[in-house]
C-alpha positions as CSV (number, residue, x, y, z in Angstrom):
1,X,20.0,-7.3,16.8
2,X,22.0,-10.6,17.7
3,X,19.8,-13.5,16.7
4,X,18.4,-15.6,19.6
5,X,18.1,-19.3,18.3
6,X,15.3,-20.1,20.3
7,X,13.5,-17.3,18.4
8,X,10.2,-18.0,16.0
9,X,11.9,-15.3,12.8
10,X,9.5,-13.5,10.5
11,X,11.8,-11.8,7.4
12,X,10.4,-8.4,7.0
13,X,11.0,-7.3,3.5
14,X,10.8,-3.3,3.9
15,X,12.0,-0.4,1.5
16,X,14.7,1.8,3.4
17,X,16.4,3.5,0.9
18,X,15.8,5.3,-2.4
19,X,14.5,4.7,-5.1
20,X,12.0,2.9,-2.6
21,X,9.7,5.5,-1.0
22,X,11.5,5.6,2.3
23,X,8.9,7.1,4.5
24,X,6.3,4.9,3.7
25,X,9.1,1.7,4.5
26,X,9.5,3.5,7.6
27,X,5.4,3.4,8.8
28,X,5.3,-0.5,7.7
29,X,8.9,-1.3,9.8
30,X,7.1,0.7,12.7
31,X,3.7,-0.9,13.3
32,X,6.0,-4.5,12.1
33,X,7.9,-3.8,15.3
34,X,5.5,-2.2,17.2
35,X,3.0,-5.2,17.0
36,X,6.2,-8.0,17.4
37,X,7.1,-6.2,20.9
38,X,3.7,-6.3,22.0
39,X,3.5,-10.4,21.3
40,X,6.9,-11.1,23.1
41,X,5.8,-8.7,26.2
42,X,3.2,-11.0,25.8
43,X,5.0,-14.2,26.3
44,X,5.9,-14.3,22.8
45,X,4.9,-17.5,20.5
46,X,4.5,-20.1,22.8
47,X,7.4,-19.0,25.3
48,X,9.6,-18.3,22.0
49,X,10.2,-14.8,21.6
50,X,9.2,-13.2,17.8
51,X,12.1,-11.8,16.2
52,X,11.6,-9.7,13.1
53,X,14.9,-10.2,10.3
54,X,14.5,-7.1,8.3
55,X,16.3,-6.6,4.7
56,X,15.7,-3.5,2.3
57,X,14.1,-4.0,-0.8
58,X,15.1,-0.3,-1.9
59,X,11.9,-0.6,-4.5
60,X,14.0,-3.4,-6.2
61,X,12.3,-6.6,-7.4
62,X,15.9,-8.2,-8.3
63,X,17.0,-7.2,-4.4
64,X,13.8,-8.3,-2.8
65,X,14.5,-12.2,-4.9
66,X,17.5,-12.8,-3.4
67,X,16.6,-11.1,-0.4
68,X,13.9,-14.4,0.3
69,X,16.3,-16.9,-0.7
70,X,18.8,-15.4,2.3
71,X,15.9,-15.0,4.1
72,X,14.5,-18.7,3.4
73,X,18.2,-20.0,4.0
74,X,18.0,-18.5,7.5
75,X,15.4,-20.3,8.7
76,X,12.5,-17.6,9.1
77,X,9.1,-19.0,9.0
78,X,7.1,-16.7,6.9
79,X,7.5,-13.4,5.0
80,X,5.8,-10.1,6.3
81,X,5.8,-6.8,4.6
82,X,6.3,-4.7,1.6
83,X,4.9,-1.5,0.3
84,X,5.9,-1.5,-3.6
85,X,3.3,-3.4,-5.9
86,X,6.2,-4.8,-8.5
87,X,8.5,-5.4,-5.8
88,X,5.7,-8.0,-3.8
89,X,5.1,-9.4,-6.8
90,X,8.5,-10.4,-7.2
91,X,8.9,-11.7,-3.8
92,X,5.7,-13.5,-3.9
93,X,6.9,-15.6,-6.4
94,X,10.2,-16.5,-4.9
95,X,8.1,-17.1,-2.2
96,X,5.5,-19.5,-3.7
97,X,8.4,-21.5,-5.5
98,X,10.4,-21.6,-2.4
99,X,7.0,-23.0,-0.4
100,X,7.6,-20.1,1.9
101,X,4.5,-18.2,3.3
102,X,4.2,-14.6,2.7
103,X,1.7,-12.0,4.1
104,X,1.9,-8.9,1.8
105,X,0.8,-5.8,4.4
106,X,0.7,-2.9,1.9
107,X,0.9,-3.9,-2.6
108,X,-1.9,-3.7,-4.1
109,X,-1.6,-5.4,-7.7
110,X,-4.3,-7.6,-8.3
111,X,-1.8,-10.1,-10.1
112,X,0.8,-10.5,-7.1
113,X,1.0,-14.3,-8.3
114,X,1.1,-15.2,-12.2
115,X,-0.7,-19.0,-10.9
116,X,-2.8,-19.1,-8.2
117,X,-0.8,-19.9,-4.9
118,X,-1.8,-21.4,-1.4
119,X,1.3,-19.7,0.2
120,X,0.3,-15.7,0.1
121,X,-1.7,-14.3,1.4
122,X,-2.4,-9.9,1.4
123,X,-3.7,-7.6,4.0
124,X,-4.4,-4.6,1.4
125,X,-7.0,-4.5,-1.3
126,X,-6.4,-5.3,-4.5
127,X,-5.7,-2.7,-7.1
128,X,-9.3,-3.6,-9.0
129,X,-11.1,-3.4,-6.0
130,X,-9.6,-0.1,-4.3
131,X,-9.5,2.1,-7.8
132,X,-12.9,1.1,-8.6
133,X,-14.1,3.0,-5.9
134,X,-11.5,5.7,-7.1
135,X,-13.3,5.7,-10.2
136,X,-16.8,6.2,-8.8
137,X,-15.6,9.2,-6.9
138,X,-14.4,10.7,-10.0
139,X,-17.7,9.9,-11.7
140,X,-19.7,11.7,-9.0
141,X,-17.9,14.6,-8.3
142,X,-18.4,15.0,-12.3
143,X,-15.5,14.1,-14.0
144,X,-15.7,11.4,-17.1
145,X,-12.7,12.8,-18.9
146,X,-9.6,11.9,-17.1
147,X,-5.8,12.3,-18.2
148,X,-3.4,10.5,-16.3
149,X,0.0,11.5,-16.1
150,X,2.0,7.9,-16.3
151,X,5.1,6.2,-16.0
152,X,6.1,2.9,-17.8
153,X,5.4,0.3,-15.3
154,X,3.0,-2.6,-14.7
155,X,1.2,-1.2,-11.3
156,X,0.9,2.4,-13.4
157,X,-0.3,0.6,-16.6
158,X,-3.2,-1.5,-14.5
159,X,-4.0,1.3,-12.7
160,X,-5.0,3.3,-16.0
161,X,-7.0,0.2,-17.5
162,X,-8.6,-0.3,-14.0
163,X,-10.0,3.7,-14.3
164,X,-10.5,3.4,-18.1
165,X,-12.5,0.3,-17.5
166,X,-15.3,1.6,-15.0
167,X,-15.4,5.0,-17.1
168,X,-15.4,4.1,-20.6
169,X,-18.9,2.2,-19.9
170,X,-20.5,5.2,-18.7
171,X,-19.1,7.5,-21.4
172,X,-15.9,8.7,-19.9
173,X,-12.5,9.0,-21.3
174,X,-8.8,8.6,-20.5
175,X,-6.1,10.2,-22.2
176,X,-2.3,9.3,-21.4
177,X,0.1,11.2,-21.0
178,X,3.7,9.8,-21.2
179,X,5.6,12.1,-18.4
180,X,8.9,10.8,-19.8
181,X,8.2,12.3,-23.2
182,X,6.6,15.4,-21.6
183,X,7.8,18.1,-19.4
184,X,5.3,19.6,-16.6
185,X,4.7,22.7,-18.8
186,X,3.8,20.4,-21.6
187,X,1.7,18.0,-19.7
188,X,-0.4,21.2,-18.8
189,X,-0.5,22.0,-22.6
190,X,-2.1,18.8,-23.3
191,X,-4.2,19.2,-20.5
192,X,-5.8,22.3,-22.1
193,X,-6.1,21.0,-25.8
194,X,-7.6,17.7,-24.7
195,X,-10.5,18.9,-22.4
196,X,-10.0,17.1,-19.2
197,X,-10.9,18.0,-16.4
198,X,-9.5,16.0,-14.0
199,X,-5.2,14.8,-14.1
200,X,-4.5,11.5,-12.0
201,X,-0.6,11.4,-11.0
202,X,0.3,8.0,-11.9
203,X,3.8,8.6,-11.9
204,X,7.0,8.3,-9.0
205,X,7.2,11.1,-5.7
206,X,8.6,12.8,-5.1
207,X,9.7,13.3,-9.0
208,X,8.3,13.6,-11.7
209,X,4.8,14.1,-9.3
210,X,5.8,17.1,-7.2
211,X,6.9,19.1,-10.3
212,X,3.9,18.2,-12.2
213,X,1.5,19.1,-9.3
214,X,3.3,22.6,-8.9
215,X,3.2,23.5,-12.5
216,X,-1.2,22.8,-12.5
217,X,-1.7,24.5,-9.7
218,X,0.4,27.4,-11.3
219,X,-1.2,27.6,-15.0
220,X,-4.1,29.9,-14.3
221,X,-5.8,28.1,-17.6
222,X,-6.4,25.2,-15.1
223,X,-7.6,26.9,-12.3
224,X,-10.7,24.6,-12.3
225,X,-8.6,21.1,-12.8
226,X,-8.8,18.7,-10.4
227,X,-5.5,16.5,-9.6
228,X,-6.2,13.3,-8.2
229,X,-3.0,10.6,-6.5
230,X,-5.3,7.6,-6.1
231,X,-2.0,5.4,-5.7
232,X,-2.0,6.9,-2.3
233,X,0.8,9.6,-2.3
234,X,-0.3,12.9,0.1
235,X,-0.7,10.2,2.6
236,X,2.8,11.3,3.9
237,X,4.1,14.0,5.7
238,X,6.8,14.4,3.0
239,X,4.5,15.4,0.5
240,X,3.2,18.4,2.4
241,X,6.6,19.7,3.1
242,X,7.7,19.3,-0.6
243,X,4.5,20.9,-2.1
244,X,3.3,23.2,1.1
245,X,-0.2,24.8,0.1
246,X,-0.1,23.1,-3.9
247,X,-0.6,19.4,-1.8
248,X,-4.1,19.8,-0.6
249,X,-6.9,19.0,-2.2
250,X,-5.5,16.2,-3.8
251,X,-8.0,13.2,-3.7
252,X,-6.0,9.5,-2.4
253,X,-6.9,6.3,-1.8
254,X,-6.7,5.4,2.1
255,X,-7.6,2.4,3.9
256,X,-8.2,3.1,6.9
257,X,-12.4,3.3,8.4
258,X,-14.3,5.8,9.8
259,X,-13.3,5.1,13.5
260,X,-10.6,2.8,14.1
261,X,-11.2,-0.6,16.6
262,X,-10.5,0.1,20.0
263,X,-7.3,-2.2,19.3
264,X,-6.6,0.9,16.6
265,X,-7.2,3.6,19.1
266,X,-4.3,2.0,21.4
267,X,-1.9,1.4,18.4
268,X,-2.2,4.5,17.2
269,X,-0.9,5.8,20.2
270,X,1.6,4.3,20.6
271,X,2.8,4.6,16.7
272,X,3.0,8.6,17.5
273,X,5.0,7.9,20.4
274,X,7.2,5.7,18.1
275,X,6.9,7.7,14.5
276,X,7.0,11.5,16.1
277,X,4.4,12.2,14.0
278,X,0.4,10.6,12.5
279,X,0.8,6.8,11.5
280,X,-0.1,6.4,8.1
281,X,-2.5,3.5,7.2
282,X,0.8,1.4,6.1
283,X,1.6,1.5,9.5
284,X,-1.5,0.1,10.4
285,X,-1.1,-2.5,7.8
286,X,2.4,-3.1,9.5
287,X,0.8,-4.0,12.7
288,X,-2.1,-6.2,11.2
289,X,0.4,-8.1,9.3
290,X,2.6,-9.3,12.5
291,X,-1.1,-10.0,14.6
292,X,-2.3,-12.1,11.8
293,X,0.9,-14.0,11.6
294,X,1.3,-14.4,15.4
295,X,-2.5,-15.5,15.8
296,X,-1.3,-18.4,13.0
297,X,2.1,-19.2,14.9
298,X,0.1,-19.7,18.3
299,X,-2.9,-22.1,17.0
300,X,-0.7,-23.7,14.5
301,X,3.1,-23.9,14.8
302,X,6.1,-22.5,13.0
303,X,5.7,-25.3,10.3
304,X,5.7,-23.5,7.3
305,X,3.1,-25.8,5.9
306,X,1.1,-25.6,8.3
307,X,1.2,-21.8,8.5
308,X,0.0,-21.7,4.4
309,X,-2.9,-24.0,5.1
310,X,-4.2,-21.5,8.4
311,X,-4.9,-18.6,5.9
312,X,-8.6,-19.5,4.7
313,X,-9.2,-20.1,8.9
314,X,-7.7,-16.8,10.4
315,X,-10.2,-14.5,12.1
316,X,-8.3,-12.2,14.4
317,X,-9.4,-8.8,15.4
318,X,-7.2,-5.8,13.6
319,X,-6.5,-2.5,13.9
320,X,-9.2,-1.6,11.5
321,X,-11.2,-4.3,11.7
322,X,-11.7,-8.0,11.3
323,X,-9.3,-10.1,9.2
324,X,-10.3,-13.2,7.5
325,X,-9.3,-14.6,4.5
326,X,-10.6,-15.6,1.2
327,X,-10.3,-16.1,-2.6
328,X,-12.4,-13.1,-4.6
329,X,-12.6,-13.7,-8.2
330,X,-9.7,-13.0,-10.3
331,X,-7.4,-13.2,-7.3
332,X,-4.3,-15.2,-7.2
333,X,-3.9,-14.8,-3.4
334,X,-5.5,-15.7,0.0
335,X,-7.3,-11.6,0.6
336,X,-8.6,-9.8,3.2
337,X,-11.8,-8.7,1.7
338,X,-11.9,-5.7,2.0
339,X,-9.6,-3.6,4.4
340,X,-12.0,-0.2,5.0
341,X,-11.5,2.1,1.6
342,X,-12.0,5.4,1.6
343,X,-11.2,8.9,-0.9
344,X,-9.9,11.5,1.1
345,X,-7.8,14.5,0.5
346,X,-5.8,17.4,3.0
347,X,-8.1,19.9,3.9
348,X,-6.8,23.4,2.2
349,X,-7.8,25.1,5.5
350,X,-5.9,22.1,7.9
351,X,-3.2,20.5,5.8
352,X,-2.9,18.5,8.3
353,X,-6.0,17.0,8.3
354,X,-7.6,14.4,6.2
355,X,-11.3,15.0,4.3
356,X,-13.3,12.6,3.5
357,X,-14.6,12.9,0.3
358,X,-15.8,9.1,-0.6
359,X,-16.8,6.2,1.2
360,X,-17.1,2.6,1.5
C-alpha cells in the first residue's frame, strides 16, 4: 500500500511468520484492518484517512526494537498490536524511551514496562489477573497438584509462579517439568511417579505442545489426567487440525463475554467474511485496539503527547465491552480492567465449539 502523506499512520507490530504463531498474527492484522476501514468509510480522522504500517515481529523481541525506531522515524503516531508477551515487552520499552504511545491488543505479562510508563497502555488482562482465575478453575474442578510442562522463558516462568502462588496457600502443589530435558514419553513418566493430576502446557505450538498432548492422551496410565493450555492455545483452528479428537477438552484462557455487544455481533460478521473461518478473541482485541486509538485521534489530535495523556480519559464502547483505562496495583501500564475472562475448552462432541467451564 503506497503511503498517502495526508494520512494519520498507526504502526502495527504483528507476527507473520514463524517462530511467531502465525495464525494468531493473522486474527490481530484482521480485526487491525477491519476496524481501520470502518473509520476511513467513516470519514476517517478528521477528513485524514487511517493508514495502518504493518511490520512482522516473527516472535522476535530484537526485530520488534528496531522495528519501532523505523516505525518512530516514519512518522506514525502511535503503536497498535502484538500478540507475543516478551516480544510487547520489548517494544514497549522502545516505545516509552522513544515517547511513542503504544496500545498492546493481545500480551499479557504483567511487567510489559520495567518503570512505570505514561505512554502504554494494554487492551488484554494482565497475566496475574487472567491465571488467577485459571487457578481457581483448577481448584474447583479438584485439582491442587499440578505439573506444568515448561519452557525457559519469562512469560512461561510467571505463568508457573502466578499458578503456584494461588495454589500453594490452599495446599496445592506445582511440579516442573523441564520439556527440554524431557521427551513426551518421559514427561508422562513423571506424571505417574509424581501424583498429579492435572498437566498445564506451558510450552511453544505447535512443538513441543502437540507432541506432549498426543502422548497423555495415549498413555492409558493417565486416562483420568486432565491437560490444561491456560496461555490460550486450542483457541485456533490450527490446533484442531494438528491434534483432531486429542485437542478437546483442553481447558484455555479466553477473553471474550458471554454475549458479545451488539458492536461485537456486527464485527464478528464481518471478521468471518474476512478470516473464512470463527474470529478468535485476538481478533477482537485487533479491532478494540484501532477504536480505542481512533476515538483518541478524533477528541485529541495526532500529537503524540497528547495521545499518552488521553489514556486515563478514554471510554469508548468495544466489541466486548466498555474500555476505560486505569492503573491496578502492581501494573506498569495504563489497563483495561478487565476485558471479560472466561475458562473454556472444545466440546469432545462439537470440536468446534467452545464450553464454558469457568466464569467471570
Amino acid at each position: 500500500m503506497n503511503s498517502d502523506e495526508s494520512a494519520v499512520q498507526i504502526g502495527a507490530l504483528v507476527p507473520l511468520t514463524r517462530p511467531g504463531w502465525v495464525e494468531a498474527g493473522r486474527h490481530l492484522l484482521a480485526g487491525l484492518e477491519l476496524a481501520v476501514g470502518e473509520v476511513n468509510d467513516a470519514g476517517g480522522i478528521g477528513g485524514r484517512p487511517l493508514e495502518l504500517v504493518v511490520r512482522d515481529t516473527a516472535a522476535d523481541p530484537q526485530r520488534a526494537t528496531a522495528a519501532v525506531d523505523e516505525l518512530a522515524r516514519l512518522g506514525v503516531v502511535a503503536l497498535a498490536g502484538e500478540y507475543h508477551s516478551v516480544v510487547a515487552r520489548a517494544a514497549a520499552a522502545r516505545a516509552d524511551a522513544l515517547g511513542l504511545p503504544f496500545l498492546c491488543s493481545s500480551a499479557v505479562l504483567d511487567a510489559l514496562t520495567e518503570e512505570p510508563t505514561e505512554w502504554v497502555a494494554r487492551l488484554a488482562p494482565a497475566q496475574s489477573h487472567g491465571w488467577q482465575i485459571y487457578a481457581d478453575f483448577l481448584l474447583e474442578a479438584g485439582h491442587s497438584r499440578i505439573a506444568v510442562a515448561t519452557e525457559p522463558s519469562v512469560y512461561w516462568a510467571s505463568g508457573a509462579r502466578i499458578i503456584r502462588d494461588c495454589l500453594s496457600p490452599r495446599g496445592g502443589a506445582v511440579i516442573e517439568l523441564d520439556v527440554r530435558a524431557l521427551g513426551p514419553a518421559a514427561v508422562c513418566d513423571e506424571l505417574v511417579n509424581g501424583g498429579a493430576t492435572a498437566l498445564l502446557l506451558l510450552a511453544g505450538f505447535p512443538e513441543p505442545a502437540v507432541s506432549v498432548v498426543k502422548s497423555v492422551r495415549q498413555d492409558q496410565r493417565l486416562a483420568g489426567t486432565l491437560i490444561g493450555a491456560p496461555a490460550g492455545q486450542p483457541e485456533f483452528a490450527e490446533w484442531s487440525t494438528l491434534l483432531g479428537d486429542d485437542g478437546a477438552a483442553i481447558p484455555f484462557l479466553r477473553y471474550l463475554p458471554e454475549r458479545l455487544t451488539p458492536l461485537g455481533a456486527r464485527v464478528d460478521a464481518a471478521l468471518r467474511d474476512r478470516l473464512a473461518e470463527a474470529p478468535s478473541f485476538v481478533a477482537f482485541e485487533g479491532y478494540d485496539t484501532i477504536a480505542v486509538l481512533a476515538h483518541v485521534l478524533r477528541s485529541h489530535g495526532s500529537d503524540r503527547g497528547h495521545i499518552a495523556e488521553a489514556w486515563p480519559r478514554v471510554e469508548v464502547e468495544g466489541t466486548r465491552g466498555p474500555i476505560r483505562f486505569s492503573r491496578p496495583p502492581g501494573i506498569s501500564v495504563w489497563q483495561w480492567a478487565w476485558a471479560p475472562t472466561r475458562v473454556v475448552d472444545r466440546d469432545p462432541a462439537h470440536p468446534d465449539r467452545f464450553r464454558v467451564l469457568h466464569a467471570t
